[in-house]
C-alpha positions in Angstrom: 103.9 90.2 95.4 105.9 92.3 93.8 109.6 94.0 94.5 111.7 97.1 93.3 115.1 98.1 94.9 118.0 100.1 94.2 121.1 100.3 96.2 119.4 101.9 99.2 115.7 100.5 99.9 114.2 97.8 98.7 109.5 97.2 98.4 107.4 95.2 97.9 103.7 95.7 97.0 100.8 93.5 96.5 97.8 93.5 93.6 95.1 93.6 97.0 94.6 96.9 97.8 98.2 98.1 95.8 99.3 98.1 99.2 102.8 98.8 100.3 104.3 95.5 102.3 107.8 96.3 102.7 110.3 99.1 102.8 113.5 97.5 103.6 116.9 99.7 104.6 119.3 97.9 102.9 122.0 100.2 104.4 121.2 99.3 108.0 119.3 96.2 107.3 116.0 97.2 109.0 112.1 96.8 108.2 111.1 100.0 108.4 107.0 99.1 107.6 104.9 97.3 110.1 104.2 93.7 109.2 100.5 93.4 110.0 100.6 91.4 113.2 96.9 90.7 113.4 97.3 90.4 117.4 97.5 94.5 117.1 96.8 95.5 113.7 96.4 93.2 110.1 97.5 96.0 107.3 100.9 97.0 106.6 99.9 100.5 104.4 96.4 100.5 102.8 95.3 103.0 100.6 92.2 104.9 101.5 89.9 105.7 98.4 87.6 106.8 97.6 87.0 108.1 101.0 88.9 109.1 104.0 87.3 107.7 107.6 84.0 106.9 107.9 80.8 108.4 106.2 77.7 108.6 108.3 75.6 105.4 108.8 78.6 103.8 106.2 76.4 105.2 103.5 77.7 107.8 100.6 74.9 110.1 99.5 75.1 110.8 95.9 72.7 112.6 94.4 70.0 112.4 97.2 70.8 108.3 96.2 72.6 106.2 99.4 75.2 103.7 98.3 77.1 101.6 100.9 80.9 102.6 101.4 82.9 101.0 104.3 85.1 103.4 106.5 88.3 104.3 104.7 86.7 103.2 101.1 86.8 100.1 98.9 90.2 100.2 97.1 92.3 98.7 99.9 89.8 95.7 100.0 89.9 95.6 95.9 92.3 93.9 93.5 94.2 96.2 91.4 96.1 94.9 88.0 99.8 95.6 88.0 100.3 98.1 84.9 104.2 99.0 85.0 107.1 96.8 86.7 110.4 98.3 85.8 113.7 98.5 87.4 112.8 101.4 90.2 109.2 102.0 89.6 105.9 99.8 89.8 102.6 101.0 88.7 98.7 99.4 89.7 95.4 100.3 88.4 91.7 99.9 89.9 89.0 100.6 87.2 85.4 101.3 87.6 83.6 97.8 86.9 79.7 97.1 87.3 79.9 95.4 90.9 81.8 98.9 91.9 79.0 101.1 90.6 76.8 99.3 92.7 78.5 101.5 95.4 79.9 104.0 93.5 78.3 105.4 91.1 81.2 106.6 88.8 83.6 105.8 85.9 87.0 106.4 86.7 90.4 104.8 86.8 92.8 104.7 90.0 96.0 104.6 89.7 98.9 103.9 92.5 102.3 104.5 91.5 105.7 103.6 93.7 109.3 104.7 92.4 112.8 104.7 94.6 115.0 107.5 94.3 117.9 107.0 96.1 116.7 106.8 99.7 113.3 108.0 98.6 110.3 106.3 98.1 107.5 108.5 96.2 104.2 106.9 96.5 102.2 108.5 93.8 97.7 108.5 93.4 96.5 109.2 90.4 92.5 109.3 89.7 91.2 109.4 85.7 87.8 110.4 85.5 86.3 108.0 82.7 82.9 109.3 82.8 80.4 112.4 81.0 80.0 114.1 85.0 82.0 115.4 87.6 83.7 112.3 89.6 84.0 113.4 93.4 86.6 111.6 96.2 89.0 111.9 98.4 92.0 109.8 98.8 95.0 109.4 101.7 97.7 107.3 102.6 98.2 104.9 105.8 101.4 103.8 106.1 102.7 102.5 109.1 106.0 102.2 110.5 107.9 99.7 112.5 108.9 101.2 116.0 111.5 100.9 117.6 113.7 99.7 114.6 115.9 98.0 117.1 115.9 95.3 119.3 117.8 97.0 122.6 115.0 99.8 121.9 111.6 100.8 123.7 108.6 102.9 122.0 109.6 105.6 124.4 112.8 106.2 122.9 111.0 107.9 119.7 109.9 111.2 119.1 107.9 113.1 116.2 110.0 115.6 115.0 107.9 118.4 112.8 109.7 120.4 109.9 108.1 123.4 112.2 107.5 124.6 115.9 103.7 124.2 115.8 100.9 125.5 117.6 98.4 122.7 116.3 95.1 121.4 117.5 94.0 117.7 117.5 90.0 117.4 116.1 88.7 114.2 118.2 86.3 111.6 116.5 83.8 109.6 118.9 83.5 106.0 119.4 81.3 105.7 116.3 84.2 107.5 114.1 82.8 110.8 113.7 84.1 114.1 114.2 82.2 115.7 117.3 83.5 119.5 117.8 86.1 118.5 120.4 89.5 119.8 120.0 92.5 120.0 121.9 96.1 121.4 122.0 98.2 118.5 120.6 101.3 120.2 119.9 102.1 123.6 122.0 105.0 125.4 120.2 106.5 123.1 119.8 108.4 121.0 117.0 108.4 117.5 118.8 106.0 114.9 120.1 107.3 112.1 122.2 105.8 108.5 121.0 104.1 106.8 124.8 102.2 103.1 124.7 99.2 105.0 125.0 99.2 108.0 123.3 96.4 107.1 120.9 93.9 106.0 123.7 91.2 108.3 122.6 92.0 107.2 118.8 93.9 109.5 116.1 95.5 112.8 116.5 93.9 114.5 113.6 95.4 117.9 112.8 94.0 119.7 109.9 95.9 123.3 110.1 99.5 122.4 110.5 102.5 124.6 109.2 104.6 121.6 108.4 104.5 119.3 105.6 107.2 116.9 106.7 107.2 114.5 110.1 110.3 112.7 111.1 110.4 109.0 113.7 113.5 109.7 115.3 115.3 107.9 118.4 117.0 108.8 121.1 119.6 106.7 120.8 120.9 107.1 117.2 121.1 109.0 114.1 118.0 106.7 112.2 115.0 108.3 110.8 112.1 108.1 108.4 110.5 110.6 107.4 107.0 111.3 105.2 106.7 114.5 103.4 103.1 114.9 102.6 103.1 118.2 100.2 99.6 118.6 98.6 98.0 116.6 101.4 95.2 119.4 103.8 95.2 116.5 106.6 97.5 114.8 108.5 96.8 111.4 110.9 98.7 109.5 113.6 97.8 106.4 115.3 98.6 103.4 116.2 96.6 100.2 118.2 97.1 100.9 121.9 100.7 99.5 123.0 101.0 98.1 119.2 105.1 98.7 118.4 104.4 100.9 115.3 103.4 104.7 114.3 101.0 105.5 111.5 101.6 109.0 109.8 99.0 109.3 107.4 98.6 112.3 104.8 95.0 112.8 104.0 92.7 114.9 101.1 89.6 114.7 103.2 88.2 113.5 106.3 85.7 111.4 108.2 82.1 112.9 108.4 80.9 115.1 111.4 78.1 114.0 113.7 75.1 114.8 113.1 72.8 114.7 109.4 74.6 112.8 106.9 75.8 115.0 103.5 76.1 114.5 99.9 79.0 113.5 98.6 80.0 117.2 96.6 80.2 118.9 100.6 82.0 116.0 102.3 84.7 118.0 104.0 88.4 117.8 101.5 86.3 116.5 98.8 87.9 116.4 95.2 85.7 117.1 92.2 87.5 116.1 89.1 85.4 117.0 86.0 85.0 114.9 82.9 88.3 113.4 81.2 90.5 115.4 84.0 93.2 113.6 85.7 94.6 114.5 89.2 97.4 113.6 91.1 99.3 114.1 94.1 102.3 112.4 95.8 104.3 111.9 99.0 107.9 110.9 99.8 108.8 108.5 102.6 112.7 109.0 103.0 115.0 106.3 105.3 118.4 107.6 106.9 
């Protein structure tokens, strides 16, 4: 485990999965990020690479070839060497190796960068591609956050609060973890979505046309927040376990497959095709008040 604070937040972050276990108000001495009670949910913030959801049959077509890939990808089961440890930033990196090309079939280097700025955290994915051919992927974030943040609180004291009035759709996925046509008015000009024990009954709300690129957790009861800006990001998730005390707000490049015949990996929906010796990036901000 390893730890960076200044005089506003302190994290911590682990080699498995370069996952995110703490972000800590130091201000108002809360635990902001959910702390993997297996009884509702075992992750804190894993990072989803090098896809997003679930591909069809867990199988990623490559080439007419099918290699194996669990829902939400391999990095957030992998171990990732720590690279940079300084004062306010921490850096991890997940090469290609030959038990990895076993399931996918590229060269490349992933890289997971966190750094404090004042009462902003930047969580940072970088992907090197290491080999002679296009590298394709997508990659998103799954933070989850602690709610309430107080004791004398409920869940139903919390609201999503959108940088925008939105008129925004939710895209369902089935029981299997597909996307199946349905939608459904999630938000209706609006700016606000109230946070209920089971608002995530029939899984995520999945919007993939929204105007905003920041989502606030705010109460009720006092002036609190966090808030995840997600610039770059096409797709945005929340969910939670049913009745489980926390919100995930998840910014996504790429989705879950549709139902129907499985696709190669180049026409996955959001997909990412970084040719030889590119590098990409893209960041977002989770800031505590």
């Amino acid at each position: 485990m390893h730890q960076i604070e200044n005089n506003y937040l302190k994290i911590r972050a682990r080699e498995s999965g370069a996952e995110l276990t703490s972000l800590f108000d130091k201000k108002h001495n809360i635990e902001h990020l959910w702390q993997a009670d297996p009884g509702f949910w075992a992750w804190h913030a894993p990072v989803l690479f090098p896809v997003v959801g679930r591909c069809m049959n867990d199988e990623l077509v490559i080439d007419g070839r099918k290699y194996p890939m669990v829902k939400h990808g391999f990095a957030r089961n992998a171990v990732f060497s720590l690279l940079e440890l300084g004062s306010s930033r921490m850096v991890f990196s997940l090469k290609w190796n030959d038990e990895l090309l076993k399931v996918y079939p590229y060269r490349f280097e992933f890289l997971i960068g966190y750094r404090l700025n004042d009462n902003r955290l930047t969580i940072t994915y970088e992907v090197v591609n290491r080999d002679d051919k296009n590298v394709y992927f997508q990659v998103g974030g799954h933070p989850a956050f602690a709610v309430p943040f107080l004791n004398n609180e409920d869940y139903g004291d919390y609201y999503l609060e959108f940088e925008r009035s939105e008129e925004a759709n939710r895209h369902y996925i089935n029981e299997d973890g597909y996307f199946d046509g349905r939608t459904a008015v999630a938000v209706a000009n609006s700016n606000t979505i109230g946070l209920k024990p089971n608002m995530f009954r029939d899984d995520a709300l999945i919007f993939k046309s929204l105007q905003s690129r920041r989502v606030t957790i705010r109460s009720k009861n006092h002036p609190h927040y966090v808030s995840v800006d997600f610039n770059g990001f096409n797709y945005l998730g929340l969910w939670a376990k049913m009745n489980a005390p926390y919100v995930c707000i998840e910014p996504w490049l790429g989705c879950a497959d549709t139902a129907g015949a499985p696709v190669d990996i180049k026409e996955r929906e959001g997909i990412v095709a970084l040719p030889p010796a590119g590098e990409f990036s893209v960041s977002y901000n989770i800031e505590v008040g």
